[in-house]
C-alpha distance (Angstrom), angle and dihedral (degrees) to the residues before:
residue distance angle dihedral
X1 . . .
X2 3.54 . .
X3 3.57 88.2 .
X4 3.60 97.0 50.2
X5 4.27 88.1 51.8
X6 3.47 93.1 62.2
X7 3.46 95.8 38.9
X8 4.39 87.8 58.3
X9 4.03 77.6 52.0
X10 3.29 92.8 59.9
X11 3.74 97.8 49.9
X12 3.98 94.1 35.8
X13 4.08 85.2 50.5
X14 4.07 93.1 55.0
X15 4.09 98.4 48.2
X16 3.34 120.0 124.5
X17 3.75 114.8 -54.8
X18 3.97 106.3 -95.8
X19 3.95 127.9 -163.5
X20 4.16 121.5 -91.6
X21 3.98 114.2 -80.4
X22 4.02 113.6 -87.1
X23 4.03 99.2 -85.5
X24 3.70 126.6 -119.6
X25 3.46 118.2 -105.9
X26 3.97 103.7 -100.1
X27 4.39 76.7 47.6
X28 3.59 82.1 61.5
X29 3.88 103.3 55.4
X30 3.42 85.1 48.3
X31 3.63 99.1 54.5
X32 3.84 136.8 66.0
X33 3.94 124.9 -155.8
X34 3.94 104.8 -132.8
X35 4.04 117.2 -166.4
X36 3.94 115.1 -174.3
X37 3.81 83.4 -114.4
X38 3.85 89.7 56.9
X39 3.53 93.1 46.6
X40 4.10 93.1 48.0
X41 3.87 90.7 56.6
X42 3.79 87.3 35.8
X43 4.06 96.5 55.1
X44 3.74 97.6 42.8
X45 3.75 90.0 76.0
X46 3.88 95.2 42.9
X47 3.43 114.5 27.8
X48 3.59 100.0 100.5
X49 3.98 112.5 -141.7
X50 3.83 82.0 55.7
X51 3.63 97.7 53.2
X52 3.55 89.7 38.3
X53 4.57 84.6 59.2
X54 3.37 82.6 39.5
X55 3.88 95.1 59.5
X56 3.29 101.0 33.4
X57 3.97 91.1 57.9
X58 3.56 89.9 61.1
X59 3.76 94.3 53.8
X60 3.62 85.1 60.9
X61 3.67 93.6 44.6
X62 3.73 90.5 58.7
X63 3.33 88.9 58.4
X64 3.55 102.0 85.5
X65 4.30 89.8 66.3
X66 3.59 86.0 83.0
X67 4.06 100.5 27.0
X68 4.31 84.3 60.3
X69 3.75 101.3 52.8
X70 3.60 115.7 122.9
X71 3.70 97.8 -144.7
X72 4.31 112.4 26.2
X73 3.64 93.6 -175.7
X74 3.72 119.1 70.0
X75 3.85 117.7 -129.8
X76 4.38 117.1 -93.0
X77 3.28 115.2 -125.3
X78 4.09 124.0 -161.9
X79 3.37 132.5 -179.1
X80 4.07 132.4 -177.1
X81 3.77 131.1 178.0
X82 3.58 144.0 164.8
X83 3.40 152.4 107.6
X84 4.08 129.8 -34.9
X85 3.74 125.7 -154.9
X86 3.55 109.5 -176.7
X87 4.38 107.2 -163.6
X88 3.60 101.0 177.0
X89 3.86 93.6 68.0
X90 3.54 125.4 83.3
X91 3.12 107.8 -110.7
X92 3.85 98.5 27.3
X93 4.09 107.7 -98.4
X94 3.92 106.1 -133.2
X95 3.97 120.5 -179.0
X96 3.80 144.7 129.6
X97 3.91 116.2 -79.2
X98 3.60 121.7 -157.3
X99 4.02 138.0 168.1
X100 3.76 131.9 -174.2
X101 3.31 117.5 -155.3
X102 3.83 123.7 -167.1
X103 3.94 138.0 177.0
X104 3.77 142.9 165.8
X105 3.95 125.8 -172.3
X106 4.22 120.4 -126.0
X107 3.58 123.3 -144.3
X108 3.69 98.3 -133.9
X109 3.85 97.7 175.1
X110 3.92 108.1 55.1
X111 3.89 96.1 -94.2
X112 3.69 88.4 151.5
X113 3.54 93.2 55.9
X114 3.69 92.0 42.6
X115 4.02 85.7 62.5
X116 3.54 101.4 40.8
X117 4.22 82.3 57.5
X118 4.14 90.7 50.9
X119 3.57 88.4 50.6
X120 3.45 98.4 47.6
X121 4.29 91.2 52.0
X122 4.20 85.0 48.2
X123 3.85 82.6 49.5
X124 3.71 96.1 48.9
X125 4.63 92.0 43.5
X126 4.02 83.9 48.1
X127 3.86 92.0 52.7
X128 3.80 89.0 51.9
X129 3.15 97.2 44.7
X130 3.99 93.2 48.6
X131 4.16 79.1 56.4
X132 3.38 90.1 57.0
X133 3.66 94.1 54.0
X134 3.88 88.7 47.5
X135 3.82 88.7 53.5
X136 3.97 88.2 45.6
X137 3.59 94.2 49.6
X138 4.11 95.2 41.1
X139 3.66 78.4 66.8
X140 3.59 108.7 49.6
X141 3.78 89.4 47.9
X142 3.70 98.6 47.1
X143 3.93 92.7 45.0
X144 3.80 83.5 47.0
X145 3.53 103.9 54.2
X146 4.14 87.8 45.6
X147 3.37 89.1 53.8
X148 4.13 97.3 52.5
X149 4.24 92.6 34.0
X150 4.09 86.0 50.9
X151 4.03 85.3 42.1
X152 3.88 91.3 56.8
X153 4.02 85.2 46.1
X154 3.82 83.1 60.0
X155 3.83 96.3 49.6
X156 3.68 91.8 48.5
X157 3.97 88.1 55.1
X158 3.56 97.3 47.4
X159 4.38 91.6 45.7
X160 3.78 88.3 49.7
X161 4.52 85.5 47.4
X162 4.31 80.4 50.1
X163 4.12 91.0 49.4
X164 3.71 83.7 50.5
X165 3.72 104.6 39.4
X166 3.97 85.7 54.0
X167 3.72 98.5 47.5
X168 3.52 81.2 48.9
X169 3.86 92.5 54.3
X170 3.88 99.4 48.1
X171 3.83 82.2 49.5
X172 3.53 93.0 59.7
X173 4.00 95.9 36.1
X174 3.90 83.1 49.3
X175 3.85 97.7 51.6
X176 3.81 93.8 41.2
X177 4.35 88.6 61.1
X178 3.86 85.0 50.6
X179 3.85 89.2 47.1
X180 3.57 92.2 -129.8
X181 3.96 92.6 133.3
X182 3.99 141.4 4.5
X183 3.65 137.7 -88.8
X184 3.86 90.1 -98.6
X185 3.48 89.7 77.5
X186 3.61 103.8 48.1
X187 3.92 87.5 43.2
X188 3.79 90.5 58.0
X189 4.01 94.5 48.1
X190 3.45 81.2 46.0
X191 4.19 94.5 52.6
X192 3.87 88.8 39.1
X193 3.86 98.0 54.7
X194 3.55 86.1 49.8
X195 3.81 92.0 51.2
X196 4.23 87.5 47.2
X197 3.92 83.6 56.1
X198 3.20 99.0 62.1
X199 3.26 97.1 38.7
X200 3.92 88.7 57.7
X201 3.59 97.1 53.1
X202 3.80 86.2 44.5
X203 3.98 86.3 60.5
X204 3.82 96.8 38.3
X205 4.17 90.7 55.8
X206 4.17 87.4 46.7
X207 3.77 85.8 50.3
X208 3.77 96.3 47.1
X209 4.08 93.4 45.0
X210 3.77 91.8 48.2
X211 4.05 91.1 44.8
X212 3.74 83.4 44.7
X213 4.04 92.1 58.7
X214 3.84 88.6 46.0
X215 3.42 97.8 54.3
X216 3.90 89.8 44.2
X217 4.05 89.1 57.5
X218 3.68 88.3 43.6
X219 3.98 99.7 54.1
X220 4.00 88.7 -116.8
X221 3.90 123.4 128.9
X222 3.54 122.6 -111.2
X223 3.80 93.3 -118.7
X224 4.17 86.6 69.8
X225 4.07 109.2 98.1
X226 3.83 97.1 -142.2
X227 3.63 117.0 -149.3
X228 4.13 110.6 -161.2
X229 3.33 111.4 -144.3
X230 3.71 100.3 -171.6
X231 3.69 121.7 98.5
X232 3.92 118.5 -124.9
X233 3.83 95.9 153.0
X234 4.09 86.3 112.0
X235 3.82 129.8 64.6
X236 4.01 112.8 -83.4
X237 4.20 111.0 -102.6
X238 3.63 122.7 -142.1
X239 3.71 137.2 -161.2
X240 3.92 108.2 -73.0
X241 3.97 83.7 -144.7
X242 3.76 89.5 71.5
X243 3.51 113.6 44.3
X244 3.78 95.4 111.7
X245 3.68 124.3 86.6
X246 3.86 96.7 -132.0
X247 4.14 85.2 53.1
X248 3.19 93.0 54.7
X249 4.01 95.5 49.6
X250 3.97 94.1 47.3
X251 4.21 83.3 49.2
X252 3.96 96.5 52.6
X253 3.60 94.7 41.9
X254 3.64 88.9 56.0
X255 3.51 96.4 39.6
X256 3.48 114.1 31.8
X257 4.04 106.1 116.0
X258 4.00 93.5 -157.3
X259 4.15 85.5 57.1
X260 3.54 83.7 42.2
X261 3.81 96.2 54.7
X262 3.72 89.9 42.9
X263 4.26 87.5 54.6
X264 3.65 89.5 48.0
X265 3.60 89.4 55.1
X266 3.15 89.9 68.2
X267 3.59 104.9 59.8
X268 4.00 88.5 38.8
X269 4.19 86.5 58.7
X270 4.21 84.0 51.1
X271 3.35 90.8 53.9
X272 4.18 95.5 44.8
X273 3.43 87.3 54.5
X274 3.88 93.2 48.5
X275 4.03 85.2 54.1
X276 3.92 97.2 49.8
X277 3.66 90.1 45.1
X278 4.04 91.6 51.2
X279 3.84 89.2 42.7
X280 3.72 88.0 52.8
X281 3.80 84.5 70.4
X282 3.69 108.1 85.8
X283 3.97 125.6 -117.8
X284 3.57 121.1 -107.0
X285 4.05 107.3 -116.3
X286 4.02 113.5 -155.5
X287 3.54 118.4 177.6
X288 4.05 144.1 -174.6
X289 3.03 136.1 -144.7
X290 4.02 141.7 -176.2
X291 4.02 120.2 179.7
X292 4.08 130.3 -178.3
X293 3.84 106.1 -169.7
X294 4.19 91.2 163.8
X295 3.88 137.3 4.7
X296 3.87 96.7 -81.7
X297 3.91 94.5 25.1
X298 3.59 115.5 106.8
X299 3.85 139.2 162.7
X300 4.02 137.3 -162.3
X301 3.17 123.3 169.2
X302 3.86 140.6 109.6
X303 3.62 144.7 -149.8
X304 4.14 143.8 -125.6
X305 3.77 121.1 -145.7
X306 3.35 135.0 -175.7
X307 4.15 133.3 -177.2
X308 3.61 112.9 -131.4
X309 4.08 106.3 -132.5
X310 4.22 91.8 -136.2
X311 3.66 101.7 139.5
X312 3.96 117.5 0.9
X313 3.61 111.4 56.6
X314 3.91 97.3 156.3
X315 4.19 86.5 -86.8
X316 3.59 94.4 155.5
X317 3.90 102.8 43.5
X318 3.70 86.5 43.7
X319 3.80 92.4 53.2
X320 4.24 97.9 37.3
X321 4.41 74.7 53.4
X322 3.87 85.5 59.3
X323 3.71 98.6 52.0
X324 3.75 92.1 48.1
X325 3.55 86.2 59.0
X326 3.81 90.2 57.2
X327 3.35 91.1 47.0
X328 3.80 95.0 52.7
X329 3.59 88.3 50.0
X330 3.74 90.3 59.4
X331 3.70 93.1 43.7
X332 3.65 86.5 53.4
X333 3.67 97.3 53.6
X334 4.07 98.1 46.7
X335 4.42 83.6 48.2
X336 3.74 86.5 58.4
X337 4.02 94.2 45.4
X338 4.04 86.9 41.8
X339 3.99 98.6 49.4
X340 4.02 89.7 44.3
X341 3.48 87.8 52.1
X342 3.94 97.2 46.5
X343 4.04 95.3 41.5
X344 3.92 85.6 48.3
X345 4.09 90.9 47.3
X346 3.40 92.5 44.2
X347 4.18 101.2 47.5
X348 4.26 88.5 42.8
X349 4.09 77.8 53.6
X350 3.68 101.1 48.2
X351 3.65 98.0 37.8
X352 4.23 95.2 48.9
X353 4.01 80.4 48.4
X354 3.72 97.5 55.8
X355 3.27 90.6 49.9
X356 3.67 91.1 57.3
X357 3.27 103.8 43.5
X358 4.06 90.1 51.4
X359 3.69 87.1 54.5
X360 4.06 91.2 48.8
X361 4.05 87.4 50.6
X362 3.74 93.1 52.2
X363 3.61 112.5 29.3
X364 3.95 109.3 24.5
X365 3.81 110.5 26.9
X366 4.04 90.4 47.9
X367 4.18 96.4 50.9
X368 3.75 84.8 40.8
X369 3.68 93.4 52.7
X370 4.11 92.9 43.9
X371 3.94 91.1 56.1
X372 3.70 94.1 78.6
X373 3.47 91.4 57.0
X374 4.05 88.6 50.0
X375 3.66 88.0 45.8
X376 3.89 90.0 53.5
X377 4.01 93.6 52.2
X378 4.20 90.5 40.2
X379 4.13 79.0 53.1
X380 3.60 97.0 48.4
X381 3.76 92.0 47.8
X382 3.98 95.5 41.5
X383 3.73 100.0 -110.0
X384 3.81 106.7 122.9
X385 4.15 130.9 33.5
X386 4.08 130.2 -140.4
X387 4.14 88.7 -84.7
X388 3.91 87.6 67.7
X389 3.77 89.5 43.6
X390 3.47 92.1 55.5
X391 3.98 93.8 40.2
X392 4.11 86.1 57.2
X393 3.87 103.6 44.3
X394 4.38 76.8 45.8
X395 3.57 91.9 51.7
X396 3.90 92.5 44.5
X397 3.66 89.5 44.7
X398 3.89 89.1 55.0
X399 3.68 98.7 42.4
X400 3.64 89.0 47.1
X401 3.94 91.8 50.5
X402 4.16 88.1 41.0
X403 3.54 87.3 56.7
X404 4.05 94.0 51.4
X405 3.97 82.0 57.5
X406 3.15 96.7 56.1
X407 4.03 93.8 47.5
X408 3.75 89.6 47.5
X409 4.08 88.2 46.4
X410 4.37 88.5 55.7
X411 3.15 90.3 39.8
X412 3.90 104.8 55.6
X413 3.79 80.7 35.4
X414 3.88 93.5 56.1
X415 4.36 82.3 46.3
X416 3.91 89.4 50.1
X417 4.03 94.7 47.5
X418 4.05 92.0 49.6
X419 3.79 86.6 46.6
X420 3.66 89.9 50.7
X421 3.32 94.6 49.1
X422 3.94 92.9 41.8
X423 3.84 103.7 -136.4
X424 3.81 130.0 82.8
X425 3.96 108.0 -88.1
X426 3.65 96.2 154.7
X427 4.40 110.1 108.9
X428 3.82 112.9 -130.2
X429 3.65 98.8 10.1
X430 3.32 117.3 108.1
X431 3.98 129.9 -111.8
C-alpha cells in the first residue's frame, strides 16, 4: 500500500502544469499582474533606446522654430555723436552732431522656405527611425516576457520534482523502520532531494533575474513580484499570408523602418542641397539713416545693398551633401543584403523549430508521461526498485524542461523573424 501511495504521487505530481495558488492578501500588495499588452504600453516609456528615438525626434522637430522665421538676421543698429565746429561761418557754428544708422537684410530668394522643407525631410528620417526603435523594442519586450513566463513554467516543474522527491524520501525513511528495505534506498532519496534542492533554487534565481529584466524594460522596481498573465505555454502563430520566403522579402523591404530612414535620407539630402543653393543667393541689405550735423541740418535717407556671390557659393557644403548621398546609397544596398539575410535566417530557424517541437509534443512528452504508469504496475508486481523511480520522475523532469527549451527557442525565433521582417506577424499579441 505504501508503495502504491507514492506511486499516485508520482502521477498526481506530473499532471498538467496548473497556475500558482490564489495569493493572500499581503501576497497581493506585493504583486503586480503583467499582460504582454501591459508590458508593451508599459516599456515604450522606459525602455531606453526607444526613449532615446523618441527624444531625439523631437530635437529635430524643434528645429523648424528657427527654420520658419521670416527675417534670420537680427536688425544693425549704429549710432554716432559728437561735437560740430563749423569754421567757415562767421561767427564759428558749434553744436552736437549725431547720426543713426539702421539696417536689416531680406531674404529675396525663399531661404525660409528652403529650411522649413530640410526640416521637414529630417522630421520625416527621425520618425522612421523612432519606428525602428518601436519595432526594436517590441522585440526585446516580447522575447523578455517569454523568457520570464517560460522561466516560472520551469520553477513550477522543478517544485512539483521537490513534492515528489520528498514523498519519496519519507517513503523510504518509512519502509526502512518497518525493515521492509535497506539503507541504500533511503540514502539515495536522501542524495536525490538534495539534488531537487538545488535544482529549485537554481530555477527560483533564473526566475528572479529574468523577472528582474522585465520589470527593468517596464519602468517597475525590482522589489514588485510580477505575475504574467499571458499564456505562452503553446507554439507562437503567424500570419498564414506570410509563410513563404519571397512574402516575407517583398514585406520587409516595404516595411523595414531602418530602410525606410535610409530612403528618407535621400529626399532630406535633396532638400539640403536645395537650402545651400538658395542660401548661396545673397540677402538684400536696406538701410536708414537720419543725421543732425547743426541746428537746422538734417538728413533722411537710406540705402540698398547687395553681396555679390563671386567666390563662396556654398561649394563645399554642397559637395560634402553629394558624398552623403553616395554613402546612403551604399548603406542602402548592404540594409537590403542584411534584412534578406536575417528574414531568411530567421524563417529556416522557425520553421526547423516547429518541426521539432511538434515531434517533442507527440512522440517524447507522451511515452515519457506513460512511464510512470509502467513504473507503478512494475512496482506493484516487484519488478523495479526506488533508483528506477527516481531515474523516471528525472527523465520526465528533463524531457519536460527540454521541451520548455524548445518552446522558448520558437518562440524567440518567431520574435526575431517579425523583427526581421519589421511588422507585427505574431497572432494574439498585440501591436
Amino acid at each position: 500500500m505504501r508503495h502504491l501511495g507514492v506511486l499516485l504521487l508520482i502521477s498526481a505530481a506530473y499532471l498538467p502544469l496548473g497556475r500558482t495558488p490564489v495569493a493572500t492578501a499581503e501576497e497581493r500588495t506585493a504583486r503586480r499582474e503583467l499582460s504582454v499588452r501591459d508590458a508593451l504600453q508599459l516599456g515604450a516609456d522606459n525602455i531606453p533606446q526607444l526613449v532615446r528615438a523618441k527624444m531625439e525626434q523631437k530635437v529635430v522637430e524643434s528645429r523648424k522654430a528657427g527654420a520658419g522665421l521670416w527675417l534670420s538676421q537680427n536688425p544693425y543698429v549704429t549710432v554716432m555723436m559728437g561735437k560740430r565746429t563749423e569754421k567757415t561761418s562767421d561767427p564759428v557754428a558749434t553744436g552736437l552732431q549725431y547720426q543713426v544708422h539702421v539696417e536689416q537684410a531680406l531674404e529675396i530668394a525663399g531661404q525660409r522656405w528652403a529650411r522649413l522643407a530640410a526640416v521637414s525631410s529630417q522630421v520625416q528620417v527621425a520618425q522612421a527611425q523612432t519606428s525602428f526603435a518601436q519595432v526594436e523594442a517590441r522585440a526585446l519586450l516580447l522575447s523578455t516576457y517569454v523568457q520570464a513566463a517560460l522561466a516560472d513554467q520551469r520553477l513550477v516543474v522543478a517544485h512539483r520534482r521537490e513534492e515528489l522527491a520528498s514523498q519519496l524520501l519519507e517513503s523510504a525513511k518509512a519502509r526502512l523502520e518497518l525493515g521492509a528495505t535497506g539503507a541504500l534506498d533511503a540514502n539515495l532519496a536522501q542524495i536525490e532531494q538534495g539534488r531537487v534542492r538545488g535544482d529549485v533554487a537554481q530555477a527560483e534565481a533564473l526566475l528572479a533575474s529574468r523577472q528582474t529584466q522585465l520589470g527593468i524594460l517596464c519602468g517597475l522596481t525590482p522589489q514588485t513580484k510580477l505575475v504574467l498573465t499571458t499564456d505562452h505555454s503553446a507554439p507562437p502563430q503567424l500570419e498564414t499570408s506570410v509563410d513563404r520566403l519571397e512574402a516575407l522579402y517583398a514585406l520587409a523591404e516595404k516595411g523595414r523602418a531602418d530602410l525606410l530612414a535610409i530612403r528618407r535620407q535621400q529626399s532630406a539630402l535633396s532638400s539640403d542641397v536645395s537650402r545651400l543653393r538658395r542660401e548661396a543667393i545673397p540677402n538684400l541689405t536696406v538701410a536708414f539713416d537720419y543725421q543732425r550735423d547743426l541746428p537746422g541740418q538734417d538728413f533722411v535717407g537710406g540705402t540698398v545693398g547687395l553681396t555679390f556671390p563671386f567666390w563662396n557659393r556654398n561649394q563645399g557644403p554642397i559637395a560634402q551633401v553629394a558624398a552623403q548621398e553616395l554613402q546612403r546609397q551604399a548603406e542602402e544596398r548592404l540594409l537590403l543584403t542584411r534584412i534578406r539575410g536575417e528574414v531568411a535566417v530567421a524563417h529556416r530557424k522557425l520553421a526547423l523549430l516547429l518541426v521539432q517541437v511538434k515531434a517533442f509534443e507527440k512522440d517524447v512528452l507522451p511515452p515519457a508521461e506513460r512511464n510512470i504508469e509502467l513504473l507503478r504496475r512494475g512496482w506493484q508486481a516487484g519488478k523495479f526498485d526506488l533508483f528506477r523511480v527516481i531515474t523516471a520522475s528525472r527523465e520526465l523532469t528533463e524531457t519536460r524542461l527540454r521541451f520548455l527549451d524548445l518552446l522558448e527557442d520558437l518562440w524567440l525565433a518567431a520574435i526575431e523573424l517579425e523583427r526581421a521582417v519589421g511588422v507585427p506577424l505574431l497572432v494574439g499579441v498585440p501591436s
